[in-house]
C-alpha positions in Angstrom: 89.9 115.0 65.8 93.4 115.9 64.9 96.2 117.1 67.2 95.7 121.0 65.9 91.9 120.5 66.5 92.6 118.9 70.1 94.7 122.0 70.9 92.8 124.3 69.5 89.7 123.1 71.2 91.0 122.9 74.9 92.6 126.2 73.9 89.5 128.1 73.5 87.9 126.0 76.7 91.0 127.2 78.8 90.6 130.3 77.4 87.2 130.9 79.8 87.2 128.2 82.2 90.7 128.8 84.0 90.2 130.4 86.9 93.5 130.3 89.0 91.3 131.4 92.4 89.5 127.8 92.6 90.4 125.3 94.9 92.4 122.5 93.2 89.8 120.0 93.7 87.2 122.3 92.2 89.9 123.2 89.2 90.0 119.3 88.4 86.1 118.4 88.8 85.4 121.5 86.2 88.1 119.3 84.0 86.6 116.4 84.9 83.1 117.2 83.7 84.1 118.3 80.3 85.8 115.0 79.6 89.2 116.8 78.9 91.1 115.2 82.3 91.8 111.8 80.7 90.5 112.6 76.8 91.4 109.3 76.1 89.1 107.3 78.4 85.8 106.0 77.2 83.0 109.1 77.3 81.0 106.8 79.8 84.1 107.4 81.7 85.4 110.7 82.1 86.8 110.9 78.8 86.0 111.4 75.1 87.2 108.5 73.2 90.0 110.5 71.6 93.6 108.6 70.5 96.1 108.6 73.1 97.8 111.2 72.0 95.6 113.4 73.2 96.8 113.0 76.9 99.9 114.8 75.7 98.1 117.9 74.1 96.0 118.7 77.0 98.9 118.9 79.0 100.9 120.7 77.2 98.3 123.3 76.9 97.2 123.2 80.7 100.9 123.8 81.5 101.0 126.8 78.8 98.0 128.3 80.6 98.9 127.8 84.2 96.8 125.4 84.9 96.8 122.2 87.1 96.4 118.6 85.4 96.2 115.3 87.1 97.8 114.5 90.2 100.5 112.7 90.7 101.0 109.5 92.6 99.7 105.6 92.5 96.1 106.6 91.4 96.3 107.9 88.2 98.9 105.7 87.1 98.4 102.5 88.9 95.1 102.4 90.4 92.7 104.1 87.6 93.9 101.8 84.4 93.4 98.9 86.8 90.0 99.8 87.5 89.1 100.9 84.1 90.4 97.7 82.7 89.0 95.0 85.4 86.3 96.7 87.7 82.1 96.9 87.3 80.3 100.1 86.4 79.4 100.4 89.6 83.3 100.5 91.2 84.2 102.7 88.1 81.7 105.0 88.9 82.3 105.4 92.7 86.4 105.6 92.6 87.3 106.8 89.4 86.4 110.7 89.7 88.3 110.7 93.0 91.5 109.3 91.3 91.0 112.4 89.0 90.4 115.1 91.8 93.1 114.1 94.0 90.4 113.8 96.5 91.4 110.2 97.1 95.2 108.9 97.1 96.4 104.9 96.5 99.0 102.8 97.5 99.5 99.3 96.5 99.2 96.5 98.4 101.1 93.1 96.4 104.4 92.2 98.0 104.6 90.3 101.4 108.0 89.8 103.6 107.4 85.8 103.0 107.2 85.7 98.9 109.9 87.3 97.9 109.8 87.3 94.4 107.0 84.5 93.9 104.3 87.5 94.3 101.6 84.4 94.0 102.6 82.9 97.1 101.3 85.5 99.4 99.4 84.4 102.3 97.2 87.6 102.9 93.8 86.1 103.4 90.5 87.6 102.7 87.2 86.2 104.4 83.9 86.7 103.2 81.5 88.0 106.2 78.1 88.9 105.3 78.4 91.7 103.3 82.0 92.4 103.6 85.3 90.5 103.5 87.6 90.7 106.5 91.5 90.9 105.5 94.4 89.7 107.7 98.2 89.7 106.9 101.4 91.7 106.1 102.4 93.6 102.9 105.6 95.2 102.8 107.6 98.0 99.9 104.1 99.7 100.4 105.4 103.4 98.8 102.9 106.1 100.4 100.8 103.7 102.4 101.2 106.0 105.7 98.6 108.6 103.9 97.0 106.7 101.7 92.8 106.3 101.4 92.7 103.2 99.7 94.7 100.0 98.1 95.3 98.5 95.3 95.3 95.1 97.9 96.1 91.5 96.8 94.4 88.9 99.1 94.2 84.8 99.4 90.3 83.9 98.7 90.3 80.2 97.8 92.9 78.0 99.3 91.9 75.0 97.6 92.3 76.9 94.4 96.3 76.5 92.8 98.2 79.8 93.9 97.7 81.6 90.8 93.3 81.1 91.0 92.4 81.4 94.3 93.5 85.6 94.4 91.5 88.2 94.8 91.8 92.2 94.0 90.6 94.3 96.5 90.3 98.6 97.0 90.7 98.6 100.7 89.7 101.6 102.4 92.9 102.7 104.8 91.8 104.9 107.0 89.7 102.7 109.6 91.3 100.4 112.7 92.0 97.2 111.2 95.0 99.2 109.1 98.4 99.7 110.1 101.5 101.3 107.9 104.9 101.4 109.4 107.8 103.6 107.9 110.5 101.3 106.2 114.0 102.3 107.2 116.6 101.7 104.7 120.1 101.0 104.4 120.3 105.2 102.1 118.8 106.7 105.2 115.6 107.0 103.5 112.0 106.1 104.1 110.0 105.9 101.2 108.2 102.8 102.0 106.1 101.0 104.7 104.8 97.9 105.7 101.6 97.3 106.3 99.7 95.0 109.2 96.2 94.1 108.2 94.0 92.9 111.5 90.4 92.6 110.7 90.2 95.4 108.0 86.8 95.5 106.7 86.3 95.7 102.7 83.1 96.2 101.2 82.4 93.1 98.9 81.2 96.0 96.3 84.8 96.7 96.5 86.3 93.9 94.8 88.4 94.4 91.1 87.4 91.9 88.7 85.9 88.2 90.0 87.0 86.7 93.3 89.7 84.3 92.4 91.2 86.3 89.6 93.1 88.7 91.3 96.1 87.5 89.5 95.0 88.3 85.8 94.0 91.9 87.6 97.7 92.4 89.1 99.2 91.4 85.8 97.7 95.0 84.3 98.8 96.7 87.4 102.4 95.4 86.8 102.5 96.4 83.4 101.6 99.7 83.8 104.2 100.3 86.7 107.0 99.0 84.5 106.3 101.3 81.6 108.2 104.0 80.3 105.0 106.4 80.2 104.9 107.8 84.1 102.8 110.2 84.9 104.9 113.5 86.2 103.2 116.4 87.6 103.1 119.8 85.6 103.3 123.0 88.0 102.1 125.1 85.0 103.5 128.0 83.7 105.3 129.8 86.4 105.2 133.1 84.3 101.1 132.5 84.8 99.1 134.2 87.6 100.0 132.6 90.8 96.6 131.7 92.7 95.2 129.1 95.1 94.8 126.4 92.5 98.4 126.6 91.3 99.7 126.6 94.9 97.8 123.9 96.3 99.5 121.5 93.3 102.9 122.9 94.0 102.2 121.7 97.1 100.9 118.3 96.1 103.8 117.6 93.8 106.0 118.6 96.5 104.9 116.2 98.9 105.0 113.3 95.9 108.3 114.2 95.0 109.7 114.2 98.7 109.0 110.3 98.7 110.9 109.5 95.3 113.8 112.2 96.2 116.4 109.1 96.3 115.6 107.7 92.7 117.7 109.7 90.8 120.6 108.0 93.4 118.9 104.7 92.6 119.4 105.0 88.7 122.7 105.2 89.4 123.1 109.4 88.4 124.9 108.6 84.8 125.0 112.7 84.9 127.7 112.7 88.0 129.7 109.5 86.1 130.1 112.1 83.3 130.9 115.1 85.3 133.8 113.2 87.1 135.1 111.5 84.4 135.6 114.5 82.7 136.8 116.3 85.4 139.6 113.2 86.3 140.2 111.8 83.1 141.4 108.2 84.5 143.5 105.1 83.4 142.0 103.5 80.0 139.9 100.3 82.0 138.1 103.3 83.9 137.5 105.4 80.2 136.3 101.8 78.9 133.9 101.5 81.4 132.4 104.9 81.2 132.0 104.3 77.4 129.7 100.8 78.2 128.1 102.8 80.4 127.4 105.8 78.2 126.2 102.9 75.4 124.1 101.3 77.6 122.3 104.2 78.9 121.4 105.2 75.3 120.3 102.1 74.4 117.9 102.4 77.5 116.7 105.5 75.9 116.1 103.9 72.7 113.8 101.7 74.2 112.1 103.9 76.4 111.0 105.5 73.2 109.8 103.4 72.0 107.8 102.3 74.8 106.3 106.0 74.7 105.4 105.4 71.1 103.5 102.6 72.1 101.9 104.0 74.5 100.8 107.6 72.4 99.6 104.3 69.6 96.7 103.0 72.4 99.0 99.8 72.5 98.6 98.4 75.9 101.8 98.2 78.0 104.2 95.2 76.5 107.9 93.6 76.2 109.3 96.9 76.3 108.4 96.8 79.5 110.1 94.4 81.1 112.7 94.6 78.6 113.0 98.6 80.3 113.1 97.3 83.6 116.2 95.0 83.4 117.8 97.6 81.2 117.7 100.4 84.3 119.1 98.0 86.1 122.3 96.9 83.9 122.6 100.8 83.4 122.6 101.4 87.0 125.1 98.4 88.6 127.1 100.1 85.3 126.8 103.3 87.1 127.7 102.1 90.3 130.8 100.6 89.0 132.2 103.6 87.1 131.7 105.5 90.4 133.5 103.1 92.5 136.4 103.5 90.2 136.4 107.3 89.5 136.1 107.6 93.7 138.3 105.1 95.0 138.1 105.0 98.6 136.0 107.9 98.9 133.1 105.9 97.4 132.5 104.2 100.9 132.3 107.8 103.4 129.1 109.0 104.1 128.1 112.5 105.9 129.8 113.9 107.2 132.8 112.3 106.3 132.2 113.1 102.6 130.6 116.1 101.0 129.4 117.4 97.7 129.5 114.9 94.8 131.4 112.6 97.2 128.5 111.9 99.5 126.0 111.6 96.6 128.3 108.5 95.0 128.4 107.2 99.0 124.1 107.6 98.6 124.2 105.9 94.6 126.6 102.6 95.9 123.9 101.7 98.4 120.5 102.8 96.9 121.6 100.9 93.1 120.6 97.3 94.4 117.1 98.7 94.9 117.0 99.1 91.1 117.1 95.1 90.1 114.5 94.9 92.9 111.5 97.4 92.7 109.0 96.6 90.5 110.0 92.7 90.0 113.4 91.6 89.8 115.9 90.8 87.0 115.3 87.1 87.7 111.5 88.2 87.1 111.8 90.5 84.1 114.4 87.7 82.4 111.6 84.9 82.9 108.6 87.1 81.5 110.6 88.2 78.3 111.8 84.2 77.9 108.4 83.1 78.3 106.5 86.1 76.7 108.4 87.4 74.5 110.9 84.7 73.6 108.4 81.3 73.4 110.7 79.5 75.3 109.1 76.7 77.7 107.8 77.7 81.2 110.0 77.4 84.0 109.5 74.3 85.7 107.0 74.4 89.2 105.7 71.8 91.4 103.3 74.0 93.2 101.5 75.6 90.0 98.4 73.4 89.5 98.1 71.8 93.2 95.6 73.6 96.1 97.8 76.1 97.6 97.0 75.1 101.2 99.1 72.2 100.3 102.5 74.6 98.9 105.2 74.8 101.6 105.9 77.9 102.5 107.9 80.4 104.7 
C-alpha cells in the first residue's frame, strides 16, 4: 500500500469506529484488533506488515480525528521492540497486547550502583527454582519503577560463564513482595528515578527474553532503541474534536508521563533561553562566539537526528546515528551550560527563591546538564561503540572479558 492508500484507509475505518465515549483501554483493543496500532509489526503480531512509514500516517490521522494512539512510556518504546525482536510466541502473545492497551506499564531494570558504566558487571543474580527463578540484588536510574507492572530486568545466571555470556533477560512482574522501588532524590530537586531492591522476587521461567545466558545480545536492542532519535510522544488528538472519556483518560495518561520527564528540557541545556538572553544582553564578542558554536552545534545535532528519523521511517534498525546522537546532546548541552554561565554571571548559581523567572531555570539547567553525558550510556560509552562499531578500530583492551566472572574483582 502507498501512503495516500494508508490514509485513506484508516480514514474511512475512523470514520465508523471512533467512538470518543469508550474507555481508553477499550479505544486501543478496537485498534488493536484491526492491526492498525503498530501497522508496521508482523500480522501474527498486531500489525499488518506495512513499511514503517506507516506508523506516521496512522497517527497523524488518529490525531486529526480525536482519537487516542499508543501510550506513552517504556513499553511501547523499550519493552515491545525488545520482545518482538528476542522473545518466543508464547511471551509475545501474552505481553505484547498489554504494551498496546496501556493495561500494563514497564520500567527497565539494567544499571546497578556497583557497575557504573561497565553495565556487564552487574551482580543481580537470578536462581532457577523449579518452575521459576528467584532474583536478588539492586538496580538503580530505574525511571517509573514506583508504578510500574513489569521490567525489562537484567540478571546474573551463569557465573562461570565470562561477564558478557552468563546474562539473562527477564520481564519481572513488579507488583508482588520480593519488589521494592525507592524515589531517587537529585541534586535539581527532582525525582524522576528510583532504585530498586530485589529480595526473593519470583519470575516465571516462561518469562524469560531470549535464551538464558544471552541477556546481553537482548539489552544491546534495548539500548539501541533508547538512544534513537525516533521517541515515541503521545498525541492528545485534536482538541477541536469531541471531548469524551477516551480522550480524557489519555490526557490524563500523558500527563502523568510527562510529569516524570518535566526536567529534560533543563537537561538539554534549553538552547531556546541561550537565545532569548543573548539577544536580549547582547555581550562581549567571547560570549557572541560562544553562542554561535552553540547555535552550530545544535544544528548539526538536528541534522543528524534526521537522519536517524529517516532511518527509522526506511525499516533500518536503530544504528551509528545513535550513539553518534547521544554524545552530540551532550556537547550541545555542556555548550549550553556554558553560554548560560556567561550570559548570567553570578546569578547562574541562585536558586528559588533567591532567583526567579529565566534566572532560576539557568540555576535548574547548570545542575541537571551533567545528567545528559550520563543517561542512556556515557560519552566514554557512546565514544567506544562508534570507535569500535562504526570506526573499525581495535577493541579496547580487558582482562576480565573471556574469564568466569566469579573470578572478576569487583566493587
Amino acid at each position: 500500500m502507498e501512503p495516500d492508500e494508508v490514509r485513506a484507509a484508516v480514514r474511512r475505518w475512523l470514520a465508523g469506529a471512533w467512538d470518543p465515549d469508550l474507555s481508553l483501554v477499550e479505544w486501543r483493543r478496537r485498534l488493536v484488533a484491526v492491526r492498525w496500532a503498530v501497522p508496521s509489526w508482523p500480522p501474527d503480531r498486531h500489525g499488518r506488515g506495512l513499511p514503517p512509514w506507516s506508523e506516521a500516517v496512522v497517527a497523524e490521522e488518529l490525531e486529526r480525528a480525536g482519537a487516542p494512539g499508543l501510550p506513552p512510556g517504556a513499553g511501547t518504546s523499550l519493552a515491545a521492540p525488545t520482545l518482538l525482536a528476542h522473545a518466543g510466541d508464547e511471551l509475545q502473545a501474552r505481553l505484547l497486547e498489554r504494551i498496546l492497551t496501556g493495561e500494563d506499564r514497564w520500567c527497565q531494570l539494567f544499571s546497578e550502583p556497583g557497575t557504573g558504566s561497565d553495565l556487564a558487571g552487574l551482580s543481580t543474580t537470578a536462581t532457577l527454582d523449579g518452575d521459576e527463578w528467584t532474583a536478588h540484588g539492586q538496580k538503580l536510574w530505574s525511571t517509573s519503577a514506583h508504578h510500574a507492572d513489569l521490567g525489562l530486568l537484567l540478571a546474573r545466571t551463569d557465573w562461570e560463564a565470562p561477564k558478557h555470556r552468563g546474562i539473562t533477560c527477564f520481564a519481572l512482574p513488579m507488583r508482588q513482595a520480593g519488589v521494592e522501588a525507592r524515589p531517587v532524590r537529585q541534586m535539581n530537586g527532582h525525582s524522576s528515578f528510583n532504585e530498586v531492591f530485589l529480595a526473593g522476587a519470583r519470575i516465571p521461567s516462561t518469562h524469560v527474553i531470549g535464551d538464558p545466558g544471552q541477556g546481553w545480545r537482548v539489552a544491546m536492542t534495548t539500548l539501541a532503541h533508547e538512544r534513537g532519535f525516533a521517541t515515541m510522544r503521545p498525541r492528545h488528538g485534536d482538541r477541536g474534536a469531541p471531548r469524551g472519556r477516551a480522550l480524557e483518560e489519555a490526557e490524563r495518561e500523558a500527563a502523568e508521563h510527562e510529569r516524570t520527564y518535566e526536567w529534560y528540557p533543563q537537561r538539554a541545556g534549553r538552547v531556546d533561553l541561550v537565545l532569548a538572553r543573548a539577544g536580549a544582553a547582547g555581550g562581549d564578542a567571547a560570549t557572541r562566539d560562544a553562542v554561535a558554536r552553540l547555535v552550530a552545534l545544535q544544528r548539526s545535532q538536528q541534522w543528524t537526528a534526521q537522519r536517524a528519523r529517516a532511518a527509522r521511517r526506511d525499516g533500518r534498525a536503530p544504528g551509528a546515528e545513535g550513539s553518534i546522537g547521544k554524545l552530540g546532546a551532550s556537547l550541545v548541552a555542556r555548550a549550553a551550560a556554558g553560554a548560560h554561565s556567561r550570559l548570567a554571571g553570578g546569578a547562574a548559581m541562585l536558586a528559588p527563591p533567591d532567583a526567579a523567572g529565566d534566572d532560576a531555570v539557568v540555576a535548574e539547567v547548570l545542575v541537571s546538564v551533567p545528567a545528559q553525558s550520563i543517561a542512556g550510556g556515557t560519552d566514554e560509552i557512546q565514544r567506544t561503540i562508534l570507535g569500535e562499531q562504526v570506526l573499525g578500530l581495535p577493541r579496547e583492551p580487558a582482562v576480565d572479558r573471556d574469564v568466569p566472572f566469579r573470578t572478576v574483582r569487583r566493587t
